[in-house]
N, CA, C and O of each residue as an XYZ file, in Angstrom:
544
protein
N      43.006     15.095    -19.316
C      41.778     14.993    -19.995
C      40.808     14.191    -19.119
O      41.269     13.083    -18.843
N      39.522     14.450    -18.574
C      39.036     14.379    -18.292
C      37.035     13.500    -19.063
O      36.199     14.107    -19.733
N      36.981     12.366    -18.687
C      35.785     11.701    -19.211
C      35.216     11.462    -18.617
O      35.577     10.958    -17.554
N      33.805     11.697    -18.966
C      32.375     12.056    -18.467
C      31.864     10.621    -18.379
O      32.014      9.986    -19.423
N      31.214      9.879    -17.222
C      31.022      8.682    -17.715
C      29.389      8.385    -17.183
O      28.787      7.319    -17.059
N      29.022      9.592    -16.968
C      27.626      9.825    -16.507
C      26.625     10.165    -17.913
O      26.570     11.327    -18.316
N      25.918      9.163    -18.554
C      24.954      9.433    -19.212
C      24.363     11.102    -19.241
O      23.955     11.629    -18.206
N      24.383     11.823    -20.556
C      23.773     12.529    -20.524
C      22.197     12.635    -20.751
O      21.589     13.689    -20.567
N      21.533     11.343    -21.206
C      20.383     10.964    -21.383
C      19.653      9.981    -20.437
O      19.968      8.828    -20.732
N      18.722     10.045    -19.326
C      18.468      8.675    -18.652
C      17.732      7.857    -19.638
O      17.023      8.377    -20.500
N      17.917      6.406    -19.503
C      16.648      5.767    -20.156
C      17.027      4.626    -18.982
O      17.929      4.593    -18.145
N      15.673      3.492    -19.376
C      15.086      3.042    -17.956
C      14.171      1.377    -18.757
O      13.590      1.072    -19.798
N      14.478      0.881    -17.740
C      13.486     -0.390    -18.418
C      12.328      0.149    -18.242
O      12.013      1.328    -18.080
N      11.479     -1.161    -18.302
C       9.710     -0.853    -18.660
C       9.610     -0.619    -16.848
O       9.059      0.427    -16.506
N      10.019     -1.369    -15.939
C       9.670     -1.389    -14.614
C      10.181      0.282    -13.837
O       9.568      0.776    -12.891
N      11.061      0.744    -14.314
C      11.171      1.615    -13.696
C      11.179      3.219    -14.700
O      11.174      3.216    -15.931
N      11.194      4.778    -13.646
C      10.727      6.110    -14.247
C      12.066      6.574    -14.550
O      12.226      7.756    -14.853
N      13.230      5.622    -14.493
C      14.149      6.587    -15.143
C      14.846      8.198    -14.107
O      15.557      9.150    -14.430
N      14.173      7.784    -12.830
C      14.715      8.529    -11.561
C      15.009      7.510    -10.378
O      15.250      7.869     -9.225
N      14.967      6.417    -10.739
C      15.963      5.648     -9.751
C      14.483      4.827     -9.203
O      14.658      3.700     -8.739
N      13.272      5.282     -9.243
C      12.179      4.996     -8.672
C      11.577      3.996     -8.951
O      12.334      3.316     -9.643
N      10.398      3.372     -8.779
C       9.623      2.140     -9.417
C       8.764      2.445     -9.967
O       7.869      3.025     -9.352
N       8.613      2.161    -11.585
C       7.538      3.128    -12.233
C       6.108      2.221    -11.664
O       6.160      1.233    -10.931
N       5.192      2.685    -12.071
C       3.566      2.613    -11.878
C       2.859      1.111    -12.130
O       1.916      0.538    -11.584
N       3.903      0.698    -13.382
C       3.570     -0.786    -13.190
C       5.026     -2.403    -13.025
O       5.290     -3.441    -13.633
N       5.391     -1.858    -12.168
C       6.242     -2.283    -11.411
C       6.068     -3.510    -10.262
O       5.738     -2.975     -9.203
N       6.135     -4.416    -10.171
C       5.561     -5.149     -9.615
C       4.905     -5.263     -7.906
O       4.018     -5.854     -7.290
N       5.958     -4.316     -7.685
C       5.463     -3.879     -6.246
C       4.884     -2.799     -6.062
O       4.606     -2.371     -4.941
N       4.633     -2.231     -7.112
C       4.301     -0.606     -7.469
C       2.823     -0.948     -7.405
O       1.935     -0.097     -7.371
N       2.543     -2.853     -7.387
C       0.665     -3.344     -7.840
C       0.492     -4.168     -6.542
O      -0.623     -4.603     -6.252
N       1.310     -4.340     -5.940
C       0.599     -5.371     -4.972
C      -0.610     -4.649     -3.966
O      -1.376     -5.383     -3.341
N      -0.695     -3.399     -3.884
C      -2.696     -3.657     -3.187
C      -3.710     -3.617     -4.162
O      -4.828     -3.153     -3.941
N      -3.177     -4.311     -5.729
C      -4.237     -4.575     -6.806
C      -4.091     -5.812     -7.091
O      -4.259     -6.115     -8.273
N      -3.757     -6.838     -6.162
C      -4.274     -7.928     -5.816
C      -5.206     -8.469     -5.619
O      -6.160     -7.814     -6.039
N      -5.450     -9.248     -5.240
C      -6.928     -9.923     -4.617
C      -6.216    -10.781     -3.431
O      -5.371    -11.669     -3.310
N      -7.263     -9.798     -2.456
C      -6.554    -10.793     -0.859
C      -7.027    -12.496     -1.257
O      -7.485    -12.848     -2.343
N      -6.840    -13.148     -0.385
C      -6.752    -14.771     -0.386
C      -8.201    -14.795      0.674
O      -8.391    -13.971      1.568
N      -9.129    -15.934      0.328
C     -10.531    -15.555      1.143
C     -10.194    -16.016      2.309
O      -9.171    -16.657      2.549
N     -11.075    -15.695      3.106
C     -10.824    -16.005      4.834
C     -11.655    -17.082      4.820
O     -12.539    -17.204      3.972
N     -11.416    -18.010      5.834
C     -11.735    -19.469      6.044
C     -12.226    -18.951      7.211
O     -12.224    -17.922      7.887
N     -12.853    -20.616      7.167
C     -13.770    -20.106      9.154
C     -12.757    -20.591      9.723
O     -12.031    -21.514      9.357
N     -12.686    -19.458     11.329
C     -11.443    -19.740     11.911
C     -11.915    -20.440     13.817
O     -12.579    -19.963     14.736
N     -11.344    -21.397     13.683
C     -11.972    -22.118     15.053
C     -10.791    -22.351     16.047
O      -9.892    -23.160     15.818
N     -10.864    -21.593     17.148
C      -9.919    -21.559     18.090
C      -9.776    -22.118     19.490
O     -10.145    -21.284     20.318
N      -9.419    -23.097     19.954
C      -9.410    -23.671     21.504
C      -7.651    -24.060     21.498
O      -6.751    -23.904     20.674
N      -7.746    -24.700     23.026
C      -6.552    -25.143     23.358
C      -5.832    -26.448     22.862
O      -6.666    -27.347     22.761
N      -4.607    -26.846     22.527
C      -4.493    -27.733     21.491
C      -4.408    -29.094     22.313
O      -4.561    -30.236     21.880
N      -4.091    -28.627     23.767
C      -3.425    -29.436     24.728
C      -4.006    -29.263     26.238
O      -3.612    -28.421     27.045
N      -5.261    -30.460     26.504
C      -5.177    -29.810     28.007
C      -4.819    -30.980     28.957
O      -4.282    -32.038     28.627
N      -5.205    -30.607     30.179
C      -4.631    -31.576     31.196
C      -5.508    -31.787     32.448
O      -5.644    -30.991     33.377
N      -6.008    -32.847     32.326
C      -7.534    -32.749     33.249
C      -7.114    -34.049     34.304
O      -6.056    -34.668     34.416
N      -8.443    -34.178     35.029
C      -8.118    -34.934     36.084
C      -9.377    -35.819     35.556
O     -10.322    -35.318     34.946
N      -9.245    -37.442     35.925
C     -10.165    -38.648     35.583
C     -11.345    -38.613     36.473
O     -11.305    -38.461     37.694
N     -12.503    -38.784     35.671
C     -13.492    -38.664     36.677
C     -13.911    -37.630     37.033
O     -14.843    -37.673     37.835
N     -13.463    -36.451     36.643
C     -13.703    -35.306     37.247
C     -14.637    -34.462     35.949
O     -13.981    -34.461     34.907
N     -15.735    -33.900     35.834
C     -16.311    -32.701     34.477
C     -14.684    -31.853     34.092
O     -13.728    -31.651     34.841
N     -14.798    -31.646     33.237
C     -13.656    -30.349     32.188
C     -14.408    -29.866     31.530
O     -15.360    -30.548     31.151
N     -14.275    -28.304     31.067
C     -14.546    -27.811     29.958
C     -13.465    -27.100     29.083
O     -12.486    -26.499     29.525
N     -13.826    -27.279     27.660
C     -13.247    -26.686     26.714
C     -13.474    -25.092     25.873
O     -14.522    -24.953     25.242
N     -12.857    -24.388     25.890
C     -13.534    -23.138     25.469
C     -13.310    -23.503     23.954
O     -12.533    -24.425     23.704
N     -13.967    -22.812     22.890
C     -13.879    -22.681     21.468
C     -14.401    -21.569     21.460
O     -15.355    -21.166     22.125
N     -13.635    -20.919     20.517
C     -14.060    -19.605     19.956
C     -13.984    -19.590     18.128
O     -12.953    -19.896     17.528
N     -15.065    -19.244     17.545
C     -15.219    -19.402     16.068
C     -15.717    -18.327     15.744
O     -16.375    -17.670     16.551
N     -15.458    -17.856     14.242
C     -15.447    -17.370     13.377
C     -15.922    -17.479     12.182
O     -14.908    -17.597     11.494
N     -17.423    -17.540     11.030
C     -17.133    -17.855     10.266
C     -18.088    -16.645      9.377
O     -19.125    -16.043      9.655
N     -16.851    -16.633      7.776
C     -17.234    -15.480      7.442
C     -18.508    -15.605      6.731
O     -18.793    -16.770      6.454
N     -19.593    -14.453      6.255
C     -20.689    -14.631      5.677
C     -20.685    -15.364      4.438
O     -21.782    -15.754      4.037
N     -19.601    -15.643      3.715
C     -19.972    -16.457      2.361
C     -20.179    -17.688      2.529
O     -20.635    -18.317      1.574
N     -19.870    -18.457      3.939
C     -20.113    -19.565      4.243
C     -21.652    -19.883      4.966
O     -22.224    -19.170      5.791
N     -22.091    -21.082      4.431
C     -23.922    -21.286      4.409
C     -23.886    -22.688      5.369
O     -22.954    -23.453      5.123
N     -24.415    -22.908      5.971
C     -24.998    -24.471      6.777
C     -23.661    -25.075      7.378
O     -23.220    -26.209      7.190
N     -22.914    -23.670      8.437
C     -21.910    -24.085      8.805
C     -22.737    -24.882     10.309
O     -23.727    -24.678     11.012
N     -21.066    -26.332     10.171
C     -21.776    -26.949     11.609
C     -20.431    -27.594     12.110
O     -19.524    -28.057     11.420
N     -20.533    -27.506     13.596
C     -19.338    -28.036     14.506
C     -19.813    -29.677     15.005
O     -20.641    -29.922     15.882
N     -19.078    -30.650     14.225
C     -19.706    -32.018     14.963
C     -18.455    -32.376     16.199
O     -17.286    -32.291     15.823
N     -18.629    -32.621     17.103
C     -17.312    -33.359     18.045
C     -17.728    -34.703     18.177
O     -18.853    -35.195     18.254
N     -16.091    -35.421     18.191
C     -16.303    -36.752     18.327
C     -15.048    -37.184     19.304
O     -14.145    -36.370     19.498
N     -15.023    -38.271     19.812
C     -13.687    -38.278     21.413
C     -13.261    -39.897     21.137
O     -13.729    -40.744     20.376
N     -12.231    -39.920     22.047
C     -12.402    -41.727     21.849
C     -12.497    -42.229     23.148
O     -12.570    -41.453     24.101
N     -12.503    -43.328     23.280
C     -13.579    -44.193     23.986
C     -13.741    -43.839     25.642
O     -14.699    -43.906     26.412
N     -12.095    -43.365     25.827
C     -12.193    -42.909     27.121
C     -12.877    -41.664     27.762
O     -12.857    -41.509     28.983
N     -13.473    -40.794     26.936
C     -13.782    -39.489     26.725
C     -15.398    -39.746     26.798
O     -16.016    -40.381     25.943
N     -15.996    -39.128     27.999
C     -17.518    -38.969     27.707
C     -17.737    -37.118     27.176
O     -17.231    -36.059     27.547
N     -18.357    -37.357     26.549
C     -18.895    -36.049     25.672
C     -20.556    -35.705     26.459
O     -21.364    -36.557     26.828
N     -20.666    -34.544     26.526
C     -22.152    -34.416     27.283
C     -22.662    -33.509     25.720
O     -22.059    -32.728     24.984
N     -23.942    -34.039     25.710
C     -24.886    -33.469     24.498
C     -24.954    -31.278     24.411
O     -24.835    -30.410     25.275
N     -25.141    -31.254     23.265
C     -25.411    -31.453     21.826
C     -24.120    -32.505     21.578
O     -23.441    -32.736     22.578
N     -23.902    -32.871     20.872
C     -22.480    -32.956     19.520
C     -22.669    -32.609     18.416
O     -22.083    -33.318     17.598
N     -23.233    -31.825     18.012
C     -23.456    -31.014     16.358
C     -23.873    -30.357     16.695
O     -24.857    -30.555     17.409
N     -23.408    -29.082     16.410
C     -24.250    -27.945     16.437
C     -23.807    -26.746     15.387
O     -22.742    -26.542     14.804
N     -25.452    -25.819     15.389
C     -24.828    -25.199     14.159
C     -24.415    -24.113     14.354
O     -24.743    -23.497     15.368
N     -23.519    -23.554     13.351
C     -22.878    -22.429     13.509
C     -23.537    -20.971     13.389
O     -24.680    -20.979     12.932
N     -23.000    -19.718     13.726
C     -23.815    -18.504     13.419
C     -22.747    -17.912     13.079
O     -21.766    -18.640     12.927
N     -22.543    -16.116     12.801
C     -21.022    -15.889     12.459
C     -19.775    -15.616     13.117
O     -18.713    -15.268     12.600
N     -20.134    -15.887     14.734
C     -19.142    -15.758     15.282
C     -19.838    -16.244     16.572
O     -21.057    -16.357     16.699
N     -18.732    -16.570     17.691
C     -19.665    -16.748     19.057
C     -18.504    -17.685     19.598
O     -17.433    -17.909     19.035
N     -18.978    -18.216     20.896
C     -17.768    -18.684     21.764
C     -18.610    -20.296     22.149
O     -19.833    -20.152     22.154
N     -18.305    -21.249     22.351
C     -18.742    -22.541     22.798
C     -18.200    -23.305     23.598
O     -17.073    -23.715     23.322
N     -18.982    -23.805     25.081
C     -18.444    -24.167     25.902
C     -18.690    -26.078     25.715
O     -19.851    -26.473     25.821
N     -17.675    -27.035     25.472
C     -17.627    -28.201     25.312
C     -17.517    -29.152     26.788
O     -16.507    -29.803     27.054
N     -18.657    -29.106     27.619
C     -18.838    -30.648     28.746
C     -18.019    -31.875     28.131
O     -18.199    -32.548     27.116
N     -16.874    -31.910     29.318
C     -16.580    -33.699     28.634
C     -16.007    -34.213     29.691
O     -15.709    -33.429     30.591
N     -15.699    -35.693     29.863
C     -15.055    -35.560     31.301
C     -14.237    -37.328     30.933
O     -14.783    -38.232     30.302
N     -12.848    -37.366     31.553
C     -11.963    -38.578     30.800
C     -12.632    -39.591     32.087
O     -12.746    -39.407     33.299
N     -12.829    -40.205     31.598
C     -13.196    -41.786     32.109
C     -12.585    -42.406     33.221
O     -13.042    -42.851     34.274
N     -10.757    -42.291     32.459
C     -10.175    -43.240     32.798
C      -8.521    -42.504     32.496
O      -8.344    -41.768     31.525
N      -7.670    -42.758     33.246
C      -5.896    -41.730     33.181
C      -5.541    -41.880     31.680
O      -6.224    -42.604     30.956
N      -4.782    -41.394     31.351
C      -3.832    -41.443     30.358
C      -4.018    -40.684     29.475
O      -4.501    -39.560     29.615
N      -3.489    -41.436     27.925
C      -4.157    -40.067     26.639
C      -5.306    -39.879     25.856
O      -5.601    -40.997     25.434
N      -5.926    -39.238     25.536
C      -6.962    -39.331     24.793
C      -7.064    -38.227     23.809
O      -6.164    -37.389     23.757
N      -8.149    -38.162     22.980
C      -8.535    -36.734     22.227
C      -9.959    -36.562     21.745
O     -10.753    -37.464     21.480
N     -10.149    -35.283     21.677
C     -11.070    -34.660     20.922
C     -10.963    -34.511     19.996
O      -9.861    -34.023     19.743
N     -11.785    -34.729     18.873
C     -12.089    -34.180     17.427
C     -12.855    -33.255     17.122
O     -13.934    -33.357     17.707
N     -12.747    -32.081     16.221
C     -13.997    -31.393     15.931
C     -13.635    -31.331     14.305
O     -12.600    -31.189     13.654
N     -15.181    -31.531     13.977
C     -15.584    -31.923     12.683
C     -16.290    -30.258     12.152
O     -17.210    -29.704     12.754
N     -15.606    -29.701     10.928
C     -16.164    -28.253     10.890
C     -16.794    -28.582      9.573
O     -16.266    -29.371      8.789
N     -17.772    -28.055      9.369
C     -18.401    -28.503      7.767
C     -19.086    -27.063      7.437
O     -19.481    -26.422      8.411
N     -19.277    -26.444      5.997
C     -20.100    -25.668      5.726
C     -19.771    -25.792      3.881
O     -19.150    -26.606      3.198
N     -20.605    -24.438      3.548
C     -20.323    -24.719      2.082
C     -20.327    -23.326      1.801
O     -21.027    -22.538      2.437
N     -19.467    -22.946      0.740
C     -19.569    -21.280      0.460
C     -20.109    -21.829     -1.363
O     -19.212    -22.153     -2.141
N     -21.563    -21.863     -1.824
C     -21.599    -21.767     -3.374
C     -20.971    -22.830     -3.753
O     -21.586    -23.869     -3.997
N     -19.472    -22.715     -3.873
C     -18.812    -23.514     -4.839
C     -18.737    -24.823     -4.377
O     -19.266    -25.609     -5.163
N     -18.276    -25.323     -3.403
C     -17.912    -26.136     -2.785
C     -18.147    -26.637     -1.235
O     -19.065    -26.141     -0.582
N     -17.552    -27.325     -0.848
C     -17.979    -27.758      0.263
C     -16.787    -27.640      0.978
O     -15.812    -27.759      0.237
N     -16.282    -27.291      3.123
C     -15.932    -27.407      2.990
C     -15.625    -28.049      4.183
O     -16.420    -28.018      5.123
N     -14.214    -28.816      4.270
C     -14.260    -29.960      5.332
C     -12.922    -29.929      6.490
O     -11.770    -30.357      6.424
N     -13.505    -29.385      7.293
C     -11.516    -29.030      8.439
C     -11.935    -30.501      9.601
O     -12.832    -31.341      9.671
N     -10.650    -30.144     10.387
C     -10.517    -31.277     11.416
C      -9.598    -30.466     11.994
O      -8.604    -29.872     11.575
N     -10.274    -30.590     13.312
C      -9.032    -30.604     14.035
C      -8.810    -31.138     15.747
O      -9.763    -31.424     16.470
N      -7.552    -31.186     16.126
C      -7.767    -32.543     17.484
C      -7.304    -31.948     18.556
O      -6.423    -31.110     18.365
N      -7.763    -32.209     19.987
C      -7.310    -31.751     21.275
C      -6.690    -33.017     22.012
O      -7.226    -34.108     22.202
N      -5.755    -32.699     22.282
C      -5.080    -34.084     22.915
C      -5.317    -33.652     24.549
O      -5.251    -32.512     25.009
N      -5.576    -34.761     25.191
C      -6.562    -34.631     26.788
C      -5.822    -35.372     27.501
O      -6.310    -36.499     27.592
N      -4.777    -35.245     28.100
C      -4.047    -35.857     29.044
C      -4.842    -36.165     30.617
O      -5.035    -35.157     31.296
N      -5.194    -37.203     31.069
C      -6.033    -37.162     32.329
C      -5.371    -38.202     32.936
O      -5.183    -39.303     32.418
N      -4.850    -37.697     34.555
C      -4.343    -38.389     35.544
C      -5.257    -39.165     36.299
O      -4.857    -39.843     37.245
């Protein structure tokens, strides 16, 4: 005697069609009815450089910032050993590349700061970030 142990009826939770498949509202069946995550302004240079004392360096930066952001501005600030050559604030547009004059004083470690500020509507908003300047 022989028993059948295969359902003659499928049935299926709420997530799936009852053919093995992922029905329509399934949780992965929705993920490009999401809402992406907003893009931030994105500011790119080297994290780490290695210069010689006394001597000019430059820094490349490359930025990004998207249109919902209003009165975006790049301030740099260094410490003591670090001469900075003018602007140090400047304002942003929506994309573009910036070349940073600076030149170490004196050997050892130091850093750069850049101060990113803008405001999208809601809020304000406030990044940092640091270049560590090794100079022989």
């Amino acid at each position: 005697m022989l028993l059948s142990l295969a359902p003659s009826s499928g049935q299926s939770c709420e997530w799936h069609d009852g053919a093995e498949r992922f029905g329509h509202f399934h949780p992965l069946m929705q993920q490009h009815r999401l809402p992406s995550s907003p893009q931030l302004i994105r500011v790119s240079h080297q994290k780490q450089v290695a210069v010689s004392s006394q001597q000019p360096a430059v820094l490349e930066i490359d930025y990004q910032v998207p249109g919902r952001f209003h009165q975006a501005t790049l301030k740099v600030s260094a410490s003591d050993k670090i001469v900075l050559q003018e602007p140090t604030k400047i304002a942003l547009s929506l994309s573009g590349k910036l070349r940073l004059y600076y030149q170490a004083s004196e050997p050892g470690e130091h850093n750069i700061t850049l101060h990113i500020q803008a405001e999208d509507g809601r809020q304000p908003l406030l990044k940092q970030q640091r270049i560590n300047v090794k100079a022989d």
